[in-house]
KEKE-3310 file (N, C-alpha, C; in steps of 0.2 Angstrom, whole numbers, plus 5000, padded with zeros to 4 digits):
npx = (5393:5381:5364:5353:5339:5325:5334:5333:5333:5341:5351:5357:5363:5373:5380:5386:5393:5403:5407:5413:5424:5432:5438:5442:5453:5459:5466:5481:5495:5505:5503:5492:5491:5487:5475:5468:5469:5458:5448:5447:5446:5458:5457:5453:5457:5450:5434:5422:5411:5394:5379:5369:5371:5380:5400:5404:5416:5408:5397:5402:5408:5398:5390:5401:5399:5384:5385:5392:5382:5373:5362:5353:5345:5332:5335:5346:5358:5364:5370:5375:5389:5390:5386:5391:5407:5421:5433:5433:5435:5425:5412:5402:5404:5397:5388:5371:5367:5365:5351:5337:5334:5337:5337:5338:5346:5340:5349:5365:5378:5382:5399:5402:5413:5420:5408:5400:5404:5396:5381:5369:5363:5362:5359:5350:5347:5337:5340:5345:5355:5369:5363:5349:5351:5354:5342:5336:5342:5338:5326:5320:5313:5319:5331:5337:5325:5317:5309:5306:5300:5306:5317:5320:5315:5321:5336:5333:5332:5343:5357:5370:5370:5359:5366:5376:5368:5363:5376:5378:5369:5366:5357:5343:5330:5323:5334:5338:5331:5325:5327:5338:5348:5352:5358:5369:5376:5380:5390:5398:5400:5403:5417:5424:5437:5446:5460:5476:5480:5488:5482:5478:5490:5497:5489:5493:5505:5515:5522:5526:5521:5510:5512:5517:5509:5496:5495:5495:5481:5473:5475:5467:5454:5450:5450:5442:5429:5425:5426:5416:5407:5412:5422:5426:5430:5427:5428:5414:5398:5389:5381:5364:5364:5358:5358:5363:5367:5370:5368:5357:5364:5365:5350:5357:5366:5359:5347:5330:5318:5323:5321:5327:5331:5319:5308:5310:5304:5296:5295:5297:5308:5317:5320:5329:5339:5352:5361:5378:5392:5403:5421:5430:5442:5436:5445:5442:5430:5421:5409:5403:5392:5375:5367:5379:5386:5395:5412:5427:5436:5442:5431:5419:5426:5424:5410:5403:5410:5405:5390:5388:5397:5398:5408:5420:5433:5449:5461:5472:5468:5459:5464:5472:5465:5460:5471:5474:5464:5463:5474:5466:5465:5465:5471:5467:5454:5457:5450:5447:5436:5423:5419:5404:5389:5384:5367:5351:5340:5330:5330:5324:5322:5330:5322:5320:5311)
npy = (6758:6767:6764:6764:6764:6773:6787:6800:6804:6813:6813:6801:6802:6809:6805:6794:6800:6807:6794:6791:6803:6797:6785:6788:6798:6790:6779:6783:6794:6800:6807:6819:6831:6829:6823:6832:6843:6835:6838:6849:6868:6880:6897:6911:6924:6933:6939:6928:6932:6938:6933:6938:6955:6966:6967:6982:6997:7009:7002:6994:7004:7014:7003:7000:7014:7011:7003:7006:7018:7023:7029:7019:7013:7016:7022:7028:7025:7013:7004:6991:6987:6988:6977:6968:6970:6977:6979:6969:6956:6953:6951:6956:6952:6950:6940:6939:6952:6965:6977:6988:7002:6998:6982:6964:6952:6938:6928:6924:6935:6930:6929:6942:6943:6932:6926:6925:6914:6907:6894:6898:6911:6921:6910:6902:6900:6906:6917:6920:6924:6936:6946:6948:6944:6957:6965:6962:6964:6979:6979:6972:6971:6971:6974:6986:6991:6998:7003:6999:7010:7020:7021:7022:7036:7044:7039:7047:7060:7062:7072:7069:7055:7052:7056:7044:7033:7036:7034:7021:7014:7013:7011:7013:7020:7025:7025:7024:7014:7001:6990:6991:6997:6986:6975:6984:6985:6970:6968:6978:6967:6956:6958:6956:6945:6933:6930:6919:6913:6900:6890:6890:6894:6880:6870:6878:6871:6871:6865:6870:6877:6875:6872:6856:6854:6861:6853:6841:6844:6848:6833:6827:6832:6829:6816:6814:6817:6829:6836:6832:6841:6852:6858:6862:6876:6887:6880:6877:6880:6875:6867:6859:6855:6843:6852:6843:6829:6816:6815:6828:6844:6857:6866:6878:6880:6877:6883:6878:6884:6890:6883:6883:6880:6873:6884:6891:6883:6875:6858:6842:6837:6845:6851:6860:6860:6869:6881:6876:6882:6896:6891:6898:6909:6909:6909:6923:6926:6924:6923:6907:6897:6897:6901:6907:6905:6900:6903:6901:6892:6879:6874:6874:6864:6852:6854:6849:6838:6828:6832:6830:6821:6810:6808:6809:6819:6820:6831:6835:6832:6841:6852:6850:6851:6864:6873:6869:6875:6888:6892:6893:6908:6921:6934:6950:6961:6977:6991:7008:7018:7026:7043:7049:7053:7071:7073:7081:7096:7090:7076:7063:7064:7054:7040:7035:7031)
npz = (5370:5360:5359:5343:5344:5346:5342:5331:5315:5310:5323:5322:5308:5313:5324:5316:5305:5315:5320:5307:5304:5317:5315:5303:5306:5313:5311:5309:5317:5306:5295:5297:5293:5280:5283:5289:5278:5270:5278:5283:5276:5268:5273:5261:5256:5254:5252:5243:5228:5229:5231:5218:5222:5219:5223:5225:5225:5228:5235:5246:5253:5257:5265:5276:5283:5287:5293:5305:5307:5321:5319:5313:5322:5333:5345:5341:5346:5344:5335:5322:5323:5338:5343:5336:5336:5328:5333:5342:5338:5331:5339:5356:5368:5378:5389:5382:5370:5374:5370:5365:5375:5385:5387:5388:5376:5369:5365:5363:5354:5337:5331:5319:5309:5295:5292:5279:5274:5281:5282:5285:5294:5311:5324:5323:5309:5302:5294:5278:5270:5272:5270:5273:5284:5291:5290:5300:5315:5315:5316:5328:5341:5352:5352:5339:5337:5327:5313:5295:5288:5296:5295:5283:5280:5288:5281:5270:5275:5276:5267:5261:5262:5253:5243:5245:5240:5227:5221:5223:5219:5204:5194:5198:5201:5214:5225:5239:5250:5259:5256:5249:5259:5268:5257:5257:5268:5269:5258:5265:5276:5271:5268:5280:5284:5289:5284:5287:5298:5310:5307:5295:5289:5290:5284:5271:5270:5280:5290:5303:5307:5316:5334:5342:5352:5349:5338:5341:5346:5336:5330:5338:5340:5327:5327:5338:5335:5331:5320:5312:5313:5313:5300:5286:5277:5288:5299:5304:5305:5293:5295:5302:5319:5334:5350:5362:5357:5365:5375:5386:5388:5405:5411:5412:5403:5390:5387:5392:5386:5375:5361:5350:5330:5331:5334:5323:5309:5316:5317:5325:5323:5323:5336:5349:5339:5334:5321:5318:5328:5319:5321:5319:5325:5338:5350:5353:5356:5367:5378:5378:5366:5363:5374:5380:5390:5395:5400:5397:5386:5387:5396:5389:5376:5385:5387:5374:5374:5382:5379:5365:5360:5369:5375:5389:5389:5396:5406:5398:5386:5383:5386:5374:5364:5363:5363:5349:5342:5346:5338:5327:5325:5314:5304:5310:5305:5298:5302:5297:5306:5300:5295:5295:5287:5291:5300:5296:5296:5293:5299:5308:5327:5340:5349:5363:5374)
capx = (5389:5375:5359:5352:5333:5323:5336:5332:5337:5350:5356:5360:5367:5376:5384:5389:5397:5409:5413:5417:5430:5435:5440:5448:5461:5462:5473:5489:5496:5510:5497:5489:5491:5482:5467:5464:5465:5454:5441:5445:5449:5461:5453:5454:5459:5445:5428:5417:5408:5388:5374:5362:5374:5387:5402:5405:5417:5404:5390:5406:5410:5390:5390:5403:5395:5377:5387:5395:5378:5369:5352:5349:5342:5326:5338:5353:5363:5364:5374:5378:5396:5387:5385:5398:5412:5426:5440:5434:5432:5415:5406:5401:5409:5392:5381:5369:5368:5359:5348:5334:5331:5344:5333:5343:5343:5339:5355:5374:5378:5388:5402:5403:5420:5420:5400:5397:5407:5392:5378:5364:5363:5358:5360:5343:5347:5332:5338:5349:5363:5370:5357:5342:5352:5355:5335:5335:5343:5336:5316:5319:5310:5326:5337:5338:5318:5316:5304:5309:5299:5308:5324:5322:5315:5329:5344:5332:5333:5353:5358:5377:5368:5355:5372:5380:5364:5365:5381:5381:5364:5365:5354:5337:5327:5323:5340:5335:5327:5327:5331:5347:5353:5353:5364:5375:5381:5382:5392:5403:5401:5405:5424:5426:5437:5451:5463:5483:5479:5492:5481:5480:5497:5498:5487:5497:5510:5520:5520:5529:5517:5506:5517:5516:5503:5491:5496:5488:5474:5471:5473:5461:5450:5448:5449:5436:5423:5423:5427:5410:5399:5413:5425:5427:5433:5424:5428:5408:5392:5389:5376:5361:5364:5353:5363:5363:5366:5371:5364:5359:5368:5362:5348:5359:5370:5354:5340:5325:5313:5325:5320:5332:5328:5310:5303:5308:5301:5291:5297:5299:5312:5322:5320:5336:5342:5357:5367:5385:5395:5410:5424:5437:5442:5434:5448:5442:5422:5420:5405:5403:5386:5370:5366:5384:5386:5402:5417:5433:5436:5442:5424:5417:5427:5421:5404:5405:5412:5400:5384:5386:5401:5398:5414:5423:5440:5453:5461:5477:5466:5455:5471:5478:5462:5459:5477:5472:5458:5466:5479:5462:5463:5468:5472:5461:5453:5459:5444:5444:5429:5422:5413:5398:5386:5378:5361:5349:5336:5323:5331:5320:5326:5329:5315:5323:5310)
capy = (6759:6769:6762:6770:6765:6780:6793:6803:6802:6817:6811:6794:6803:6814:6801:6791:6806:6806:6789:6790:6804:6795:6777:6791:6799:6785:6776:6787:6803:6801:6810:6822:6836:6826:6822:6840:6844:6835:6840:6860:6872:6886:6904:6914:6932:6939:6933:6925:6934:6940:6930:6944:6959:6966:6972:6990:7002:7012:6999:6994:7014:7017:6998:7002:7020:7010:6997:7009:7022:7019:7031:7016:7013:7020:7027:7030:7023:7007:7002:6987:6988:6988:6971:6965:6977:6973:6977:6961:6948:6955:6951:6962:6950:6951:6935:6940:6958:6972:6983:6996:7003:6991:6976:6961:6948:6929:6924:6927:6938:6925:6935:6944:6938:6927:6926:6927:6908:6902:6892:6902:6917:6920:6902:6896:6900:6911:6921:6915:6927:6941:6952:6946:6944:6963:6968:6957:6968:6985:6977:6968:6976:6968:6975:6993:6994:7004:7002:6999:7014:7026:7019:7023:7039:7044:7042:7051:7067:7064:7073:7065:7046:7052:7056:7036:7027:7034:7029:7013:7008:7021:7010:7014:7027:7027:7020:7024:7009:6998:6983:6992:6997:6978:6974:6989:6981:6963:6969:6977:6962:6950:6960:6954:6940:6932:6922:6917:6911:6898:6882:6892:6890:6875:6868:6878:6867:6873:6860:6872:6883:6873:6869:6850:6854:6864:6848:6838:6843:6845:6826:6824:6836:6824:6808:6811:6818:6838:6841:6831:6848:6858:6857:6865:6884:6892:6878:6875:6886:6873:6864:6859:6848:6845:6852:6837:6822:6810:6819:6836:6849:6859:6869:6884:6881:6877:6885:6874:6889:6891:6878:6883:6879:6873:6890:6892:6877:6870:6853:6840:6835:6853:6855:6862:6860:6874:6879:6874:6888:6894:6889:6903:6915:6906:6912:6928:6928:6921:6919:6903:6893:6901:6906:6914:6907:6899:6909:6897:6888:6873:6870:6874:6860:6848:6852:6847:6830:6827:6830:6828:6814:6806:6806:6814:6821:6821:6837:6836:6832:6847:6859:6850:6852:6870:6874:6872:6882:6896:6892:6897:6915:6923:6940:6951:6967:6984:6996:7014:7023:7030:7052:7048:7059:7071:7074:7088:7098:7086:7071:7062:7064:7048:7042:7034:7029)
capz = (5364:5362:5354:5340:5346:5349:5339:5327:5308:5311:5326:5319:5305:5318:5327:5310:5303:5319:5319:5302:5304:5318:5311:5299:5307:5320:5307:5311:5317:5303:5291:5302:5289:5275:5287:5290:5271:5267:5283:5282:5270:5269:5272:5257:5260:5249:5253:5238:5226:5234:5224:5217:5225:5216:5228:5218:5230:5231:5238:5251:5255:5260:5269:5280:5285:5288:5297:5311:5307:5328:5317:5311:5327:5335:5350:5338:5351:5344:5328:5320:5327:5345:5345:5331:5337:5324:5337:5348:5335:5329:5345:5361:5373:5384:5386:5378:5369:5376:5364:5365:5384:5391:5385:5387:5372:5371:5362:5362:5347:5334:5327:5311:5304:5290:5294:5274:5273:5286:5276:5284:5299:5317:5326:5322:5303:5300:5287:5272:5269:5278:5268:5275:5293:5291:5291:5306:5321:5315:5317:5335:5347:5359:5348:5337:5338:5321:5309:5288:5284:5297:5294:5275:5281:5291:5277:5266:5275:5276:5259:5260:5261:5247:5237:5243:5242:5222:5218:5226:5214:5201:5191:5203:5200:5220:5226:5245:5250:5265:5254:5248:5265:5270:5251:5256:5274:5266:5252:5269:5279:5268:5269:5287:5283:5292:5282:5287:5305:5310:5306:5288:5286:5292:5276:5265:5270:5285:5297:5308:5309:5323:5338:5344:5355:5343:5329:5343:5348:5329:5327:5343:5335:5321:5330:5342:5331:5332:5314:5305:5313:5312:5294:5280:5280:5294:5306:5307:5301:5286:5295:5309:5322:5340:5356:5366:5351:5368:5383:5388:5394:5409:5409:5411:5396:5385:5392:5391:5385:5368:5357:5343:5324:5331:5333:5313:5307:5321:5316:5330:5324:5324:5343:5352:5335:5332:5315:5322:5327:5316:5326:5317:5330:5344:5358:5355:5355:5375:5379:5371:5367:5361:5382:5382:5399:5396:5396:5395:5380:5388:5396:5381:5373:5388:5387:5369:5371:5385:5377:5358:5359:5373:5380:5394:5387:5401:5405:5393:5380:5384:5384:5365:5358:5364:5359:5341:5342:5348:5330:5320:5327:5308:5303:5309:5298:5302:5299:5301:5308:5295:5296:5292:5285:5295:5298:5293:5300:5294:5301:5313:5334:5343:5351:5369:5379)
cpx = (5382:5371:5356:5344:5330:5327:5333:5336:5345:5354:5360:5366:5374:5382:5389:5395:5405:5412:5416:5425:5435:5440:5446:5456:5464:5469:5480:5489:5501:5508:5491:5486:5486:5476:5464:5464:5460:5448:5439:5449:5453:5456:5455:5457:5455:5438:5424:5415:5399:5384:5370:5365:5380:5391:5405:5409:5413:5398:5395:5409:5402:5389:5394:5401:5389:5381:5388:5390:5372:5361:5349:5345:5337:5329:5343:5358:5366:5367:5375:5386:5395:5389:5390:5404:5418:5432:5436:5432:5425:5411:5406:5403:5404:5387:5377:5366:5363:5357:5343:5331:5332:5342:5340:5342:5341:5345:5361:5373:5385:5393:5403:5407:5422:5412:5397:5399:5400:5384:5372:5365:5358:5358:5355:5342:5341:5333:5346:5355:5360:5366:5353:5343:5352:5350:5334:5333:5339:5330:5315:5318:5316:5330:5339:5330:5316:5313:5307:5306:5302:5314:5325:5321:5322:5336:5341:5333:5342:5355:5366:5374:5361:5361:5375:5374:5362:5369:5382:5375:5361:5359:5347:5335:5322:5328:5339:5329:5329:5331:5339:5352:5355:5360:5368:5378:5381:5388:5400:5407:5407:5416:5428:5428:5442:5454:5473:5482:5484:5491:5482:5486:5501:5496:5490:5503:5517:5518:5521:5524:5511:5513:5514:5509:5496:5492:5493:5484:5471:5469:5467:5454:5446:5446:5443:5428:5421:5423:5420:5405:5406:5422:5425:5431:5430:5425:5422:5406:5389:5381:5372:5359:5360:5360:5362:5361:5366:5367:5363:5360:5363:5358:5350:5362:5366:5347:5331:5319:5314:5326:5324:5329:5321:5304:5305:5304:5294:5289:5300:5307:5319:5321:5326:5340:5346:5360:5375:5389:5402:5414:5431:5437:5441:5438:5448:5435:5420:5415:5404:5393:5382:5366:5373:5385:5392:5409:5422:5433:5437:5435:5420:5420:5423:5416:5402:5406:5408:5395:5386:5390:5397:5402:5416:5431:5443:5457:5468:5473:5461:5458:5472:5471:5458:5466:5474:5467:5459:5470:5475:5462:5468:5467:5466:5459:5453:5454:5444:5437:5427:5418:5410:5393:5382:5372:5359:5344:5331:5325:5326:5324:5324:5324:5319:5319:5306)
cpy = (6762:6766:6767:6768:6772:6785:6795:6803:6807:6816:6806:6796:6807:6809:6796:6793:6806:6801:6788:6794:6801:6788:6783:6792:6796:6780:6778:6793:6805:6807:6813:6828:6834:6823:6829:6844:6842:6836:6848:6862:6878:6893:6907:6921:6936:6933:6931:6930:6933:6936:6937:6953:6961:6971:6976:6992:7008:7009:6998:7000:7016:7008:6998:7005:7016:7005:7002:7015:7021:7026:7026:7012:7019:7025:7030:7031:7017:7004:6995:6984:6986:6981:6965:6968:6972:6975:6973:6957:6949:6950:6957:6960:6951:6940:6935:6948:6963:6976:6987:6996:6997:6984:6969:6955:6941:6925:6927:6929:6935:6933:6935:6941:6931:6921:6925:6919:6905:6901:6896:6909:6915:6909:6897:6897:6902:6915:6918:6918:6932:6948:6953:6946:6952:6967:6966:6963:6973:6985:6977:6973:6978:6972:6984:6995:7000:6999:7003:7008:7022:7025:7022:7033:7046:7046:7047:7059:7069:7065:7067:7056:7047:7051:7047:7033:7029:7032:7025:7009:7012:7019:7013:7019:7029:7024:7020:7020:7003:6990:6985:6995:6989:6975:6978:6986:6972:6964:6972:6969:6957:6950:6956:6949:6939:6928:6921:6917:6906:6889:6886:6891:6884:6869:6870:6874:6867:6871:6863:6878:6882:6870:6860:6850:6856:6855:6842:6837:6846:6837:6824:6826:6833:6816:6809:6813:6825:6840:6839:6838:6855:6859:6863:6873:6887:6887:6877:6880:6883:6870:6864:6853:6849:6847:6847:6832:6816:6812:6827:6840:6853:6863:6877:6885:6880:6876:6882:6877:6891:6885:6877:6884:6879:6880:6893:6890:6873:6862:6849:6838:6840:6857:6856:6859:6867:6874:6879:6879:6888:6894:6897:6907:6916:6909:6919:6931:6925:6926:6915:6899:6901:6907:6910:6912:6903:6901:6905:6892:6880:6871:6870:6868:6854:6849:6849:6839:6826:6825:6829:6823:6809:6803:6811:6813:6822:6828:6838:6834:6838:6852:6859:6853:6862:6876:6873:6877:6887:6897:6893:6903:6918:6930:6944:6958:6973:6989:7002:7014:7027:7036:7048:7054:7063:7072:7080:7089:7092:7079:7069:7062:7057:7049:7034:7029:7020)
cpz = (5365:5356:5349:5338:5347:5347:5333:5320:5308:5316:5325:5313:5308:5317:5320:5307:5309:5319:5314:5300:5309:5317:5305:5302:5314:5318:5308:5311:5313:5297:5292:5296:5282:5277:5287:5284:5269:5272:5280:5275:5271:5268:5268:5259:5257:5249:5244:5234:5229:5228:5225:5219:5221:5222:5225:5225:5232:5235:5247:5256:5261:5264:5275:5287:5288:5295:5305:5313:5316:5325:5314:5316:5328:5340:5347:5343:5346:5336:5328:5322:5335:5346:5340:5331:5333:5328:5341:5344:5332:5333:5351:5366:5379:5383:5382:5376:5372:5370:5368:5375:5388:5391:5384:5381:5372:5370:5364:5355:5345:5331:5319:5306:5302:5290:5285:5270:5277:5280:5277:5292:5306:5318:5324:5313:5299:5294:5283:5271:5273:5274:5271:5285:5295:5292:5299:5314:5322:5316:5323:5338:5353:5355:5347:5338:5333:5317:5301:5287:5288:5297:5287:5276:5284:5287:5270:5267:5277:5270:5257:5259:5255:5240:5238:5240:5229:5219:5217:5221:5209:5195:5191:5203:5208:5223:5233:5250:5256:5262:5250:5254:5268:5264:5253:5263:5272:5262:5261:5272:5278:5267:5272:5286:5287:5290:5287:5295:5304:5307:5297:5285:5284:5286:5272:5265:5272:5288:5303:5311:5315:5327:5340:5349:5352:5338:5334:5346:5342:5328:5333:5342:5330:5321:5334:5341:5329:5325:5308:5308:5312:5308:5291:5281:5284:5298:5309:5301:5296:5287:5302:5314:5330:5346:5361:5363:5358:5375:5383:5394:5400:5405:5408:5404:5390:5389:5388:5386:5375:5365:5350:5337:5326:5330:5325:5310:5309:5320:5320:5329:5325:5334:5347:5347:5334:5323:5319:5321:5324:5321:5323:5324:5337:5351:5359:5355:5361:5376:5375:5371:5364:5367:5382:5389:5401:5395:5396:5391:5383:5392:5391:5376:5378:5388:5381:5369:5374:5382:5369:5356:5365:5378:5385:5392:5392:5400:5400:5385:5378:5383:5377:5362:5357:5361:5352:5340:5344:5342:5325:5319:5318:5309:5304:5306:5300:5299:5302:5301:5306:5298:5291:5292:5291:5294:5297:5299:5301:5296:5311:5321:5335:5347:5358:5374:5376)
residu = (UNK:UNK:UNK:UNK:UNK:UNK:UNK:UNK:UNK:UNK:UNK:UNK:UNK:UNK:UNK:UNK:UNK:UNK:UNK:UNK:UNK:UNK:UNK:UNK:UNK:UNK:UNK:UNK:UNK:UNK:UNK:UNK:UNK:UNK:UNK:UNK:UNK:UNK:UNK:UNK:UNK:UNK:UNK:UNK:UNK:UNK:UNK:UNK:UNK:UNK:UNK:UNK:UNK:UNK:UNK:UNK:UNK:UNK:UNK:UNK:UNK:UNK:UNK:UNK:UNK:UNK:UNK:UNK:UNK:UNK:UNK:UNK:UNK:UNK:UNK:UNK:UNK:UNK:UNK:UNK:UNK:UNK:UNK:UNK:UNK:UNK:UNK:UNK:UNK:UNK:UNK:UNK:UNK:UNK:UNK:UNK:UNK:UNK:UNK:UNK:UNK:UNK:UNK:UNK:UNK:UNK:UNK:UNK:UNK:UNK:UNK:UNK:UNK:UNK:UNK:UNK:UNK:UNK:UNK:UNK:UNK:UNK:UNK:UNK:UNK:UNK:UNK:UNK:UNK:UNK:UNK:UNK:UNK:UNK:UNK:UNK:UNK:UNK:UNK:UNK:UNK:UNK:UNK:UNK:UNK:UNK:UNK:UNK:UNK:UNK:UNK:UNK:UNK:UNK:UNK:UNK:UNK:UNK:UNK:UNK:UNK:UNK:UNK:UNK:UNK:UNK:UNK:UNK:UNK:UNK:UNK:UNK:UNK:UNK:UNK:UNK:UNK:UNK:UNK:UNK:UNK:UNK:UNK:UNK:UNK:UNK:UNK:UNK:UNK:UNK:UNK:UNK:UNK:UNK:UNK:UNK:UNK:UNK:UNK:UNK:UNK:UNK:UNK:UNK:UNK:UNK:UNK:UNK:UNK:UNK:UNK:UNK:UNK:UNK:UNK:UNK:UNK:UNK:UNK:UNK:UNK:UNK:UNK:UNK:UNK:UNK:UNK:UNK:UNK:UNK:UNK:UNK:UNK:UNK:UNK:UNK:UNK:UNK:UNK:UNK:UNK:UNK:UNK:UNK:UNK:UNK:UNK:UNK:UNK:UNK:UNK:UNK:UNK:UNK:UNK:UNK:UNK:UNK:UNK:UNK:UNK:UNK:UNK:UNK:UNK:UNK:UNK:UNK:UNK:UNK:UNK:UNK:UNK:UNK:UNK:UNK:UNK:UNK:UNK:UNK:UNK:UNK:UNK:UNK:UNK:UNK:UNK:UNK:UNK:UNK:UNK:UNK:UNK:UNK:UNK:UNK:UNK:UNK:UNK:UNK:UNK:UNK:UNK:UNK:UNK:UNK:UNK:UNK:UNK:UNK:UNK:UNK:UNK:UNK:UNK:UNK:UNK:UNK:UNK:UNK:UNK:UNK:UNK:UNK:UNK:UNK:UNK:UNK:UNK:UNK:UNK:UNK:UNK:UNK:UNK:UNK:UNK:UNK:UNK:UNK:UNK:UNK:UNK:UNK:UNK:UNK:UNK:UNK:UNK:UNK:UNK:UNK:UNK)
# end
């Protein structure tokens, strides 16, 4: 029994939350299927409607293009794609992502796909929607290292993106705008969906569609508390919980220096606070954690039980419950490589060093 002396309101809540789905689906495994309805939710096949953004074929057509565009970088190396590359599960598959002049980053780069279901962006929840995550990369000095006003520059002296950037906001009497390239890759992003994975089906009510081993480490899943941080249809993203609720992990896997939420906030009680990572697609965004310094799912689920349960799962329980997570990988989204506009004379050169 852990005391709850010396916790904090959210770990307390934390821990509560777990016991509560556990006493839930501790009851029986005869009704496995009606536990995980009511924890998750079936992925849609068409993301949500954008608050404030409307998704027009033309804002999606020139979101694309901006998505896979590497001028919107200072070195025009470096694209959106770089680091959310939509054949590997929109991740780069690196620890943590390299950007301008080989600079390494501080975080693993979460992936894109079904990123528009997650409550807020970037692991420490800094920007709100994937509009605002969108300004983000192209500013970081670690990252694309461009500035809003050469950036806007830039797609002005491209005639073909002065022609999408009116269609896509034909309203705008300057529709070339740094806050409409940000709307214009949201409005793609937000595509990036993955529905009919096999726990997907499995809710819609094909029992057959998890095998015995997947159906239990779902029920383990649920029973040992993994589904109060990470529920509903993303399988996480909803909310922010501390990395280490019962003890903390080493300092390799949560590196002492990255305080999480606190350098948003600077709220003691947000210190190595995280947003919970979505779990969809998990067996195919290895590295896992915010370091990026675990690459096999099954220790990723044992660090897991360790520091925020407080349990040590044995290895058959380590395999079931990794087995189902591997049954969230869903459909993934077939994107050609869009010709993109090219540039002009008066298009600015990359600047490298």
């Amino acid at each position: 029994m852990i005391s709850g002396k010396g916790l904090s309101l959210r770990t307390a809540l934390y821990l509560s939350l777990a016991g509560l789905v556990f006493a839930s689906a501790a009851s029986g495994n005869d009704d496995v299927l009606k536990k995980a309805r009511a924890a998750f939710k079936q992925m849609p096949a068409k993301a949500p409607a954008l608050k404030g953004n409307e998704s027009t074929p033309a804002r999606l057509e020139l979101g694309k293009k901006l998505f896979f565009d590497p001028r919107l970088s200072a070195s025009q190396l470096l694209s959106c794609n770089t680091c959310h590359n939509v054949g590997l599960g929109g991740v780069d598959l690196q620890e943590t992502s390299i950007g301008h002049h080989w600079q390494k980053g501080p975080r693993n780069a979460p992936t894109v796909f079904n990123s528009v279901y997650n409550a807020a962006q970037f692991w420490d929840g800094r920007a709100e929607d994937l509009k605002a995550q969108a300004k983000g990369p192209v500013q970081a000095a670690v990252e694309m290292n461009n500035k809003p006003e050469q950036v806007v520059a830039m797609l002005k002296s491209i005639p073909g993106y002065r022609k999408l950037f009116r269609e896509a906001f034909p309203r705008e009497k300057d529709a070339v705008t740094f806050d409409n390239m940000a709307r214009a890759i949201e409005v793609f992003e937000a595509t990036l969906v993955t529905p009919d994975s096999p726990f997907d089906k499995y809710l819609a009510g094909k029992p057959k569609s998890l095998s015995a081993k997947e159906e239990e480490g779902l029920s383990l899943f649920m029973a040992k508390g993994c589904a109060a941080c990470h529920g509903g249809i993303n399988a996480g993203g909803s909310g922010y919980y501390p990395f280490g609720v019962v003890r903390a992990p080493s300092t390799e896997i949560r590196p002492s220096a990255d305080t999480g939420r606190f350098k948003v906030t600077s709220t003691a009680s947000d210190n190595y606070v995280f947003r919970s990572p979505a779990l969809r697609n998990i067996a195919l965004t290895a590295p896992y954690f915010h370091s990026g310094k675990v690459w096999r799912l099954e220790e990723a689920v044992a660090v897991m039980g360790s520091t925020q349960l407080g349990i040590q799962l044995d290895d058959p329980q380590t395999v079931a419950i990794s087995a189902f997570l591997r049954a969230l990988t869903g459909k993934q989204p077939v994107i050609e490589y869009p010709v993109l506009p090219p540039s002009s004379d008066a298009t600015p050169h990359p600047v490298v060093q």
